[in-house]
N, C-alpha and C positions, 0 to 999 in steps of 0.2 A: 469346543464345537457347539454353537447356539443349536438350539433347539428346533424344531417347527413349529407351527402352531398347531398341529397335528398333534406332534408329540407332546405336547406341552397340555391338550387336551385329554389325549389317554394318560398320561400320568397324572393329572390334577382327580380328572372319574375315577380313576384304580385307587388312587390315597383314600377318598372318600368312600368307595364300594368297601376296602379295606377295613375302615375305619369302624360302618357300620356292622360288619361281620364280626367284627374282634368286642366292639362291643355286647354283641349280643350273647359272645363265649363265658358261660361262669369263671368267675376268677378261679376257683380249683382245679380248670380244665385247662387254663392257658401255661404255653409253654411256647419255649422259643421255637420248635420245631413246627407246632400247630400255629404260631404268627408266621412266621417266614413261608409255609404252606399257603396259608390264609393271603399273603403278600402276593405271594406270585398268579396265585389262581384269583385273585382279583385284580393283576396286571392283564393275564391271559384273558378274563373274560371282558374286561375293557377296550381291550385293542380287538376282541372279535367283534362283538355288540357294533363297535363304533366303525369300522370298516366292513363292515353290513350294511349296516346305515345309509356309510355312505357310496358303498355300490348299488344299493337300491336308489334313492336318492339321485345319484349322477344317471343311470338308467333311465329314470323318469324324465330328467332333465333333458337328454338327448333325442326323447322321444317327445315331449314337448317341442322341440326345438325343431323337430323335423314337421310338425304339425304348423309351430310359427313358420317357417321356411317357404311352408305351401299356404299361408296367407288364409287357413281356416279358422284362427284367432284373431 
């Protein structure tokens, strides 16, 4: 099953959120359990962030749209 570009967007931001977190762990601290942790609560706060975003975003947009609609832009 392809992807969305959606999804394709919160998993490309979550690898990288990821990436940077796990970096920043001392190597005597890392363990599979604090990656896989680390993994998913940088999936979860990618897919929140980013569907935030874009309900704020689409909001504006609407409301925009109803301002172009009545011809005051």
């Amino acid at each position: 099953m392809d992807k969305t570009i959606l999804e394709s967007i919160i998993e490309e931001v979550a690898t990288e959120l990821y990436q940077k977190w796990y970096n920043s762990v001392p190597e005597s601290e890392k363990t599979e359990e604090s990656s896989k942790a680390m993994a998913k609560n940088a999936f979860d706060t990618s897919f929140f962030v980013i569907q935030r975003f874009m309900d704020k975003f689409n909001k504006e947009a609407e409301a925009l749209k109803g301002v172009d609609d009545q011809g005051s832009i």
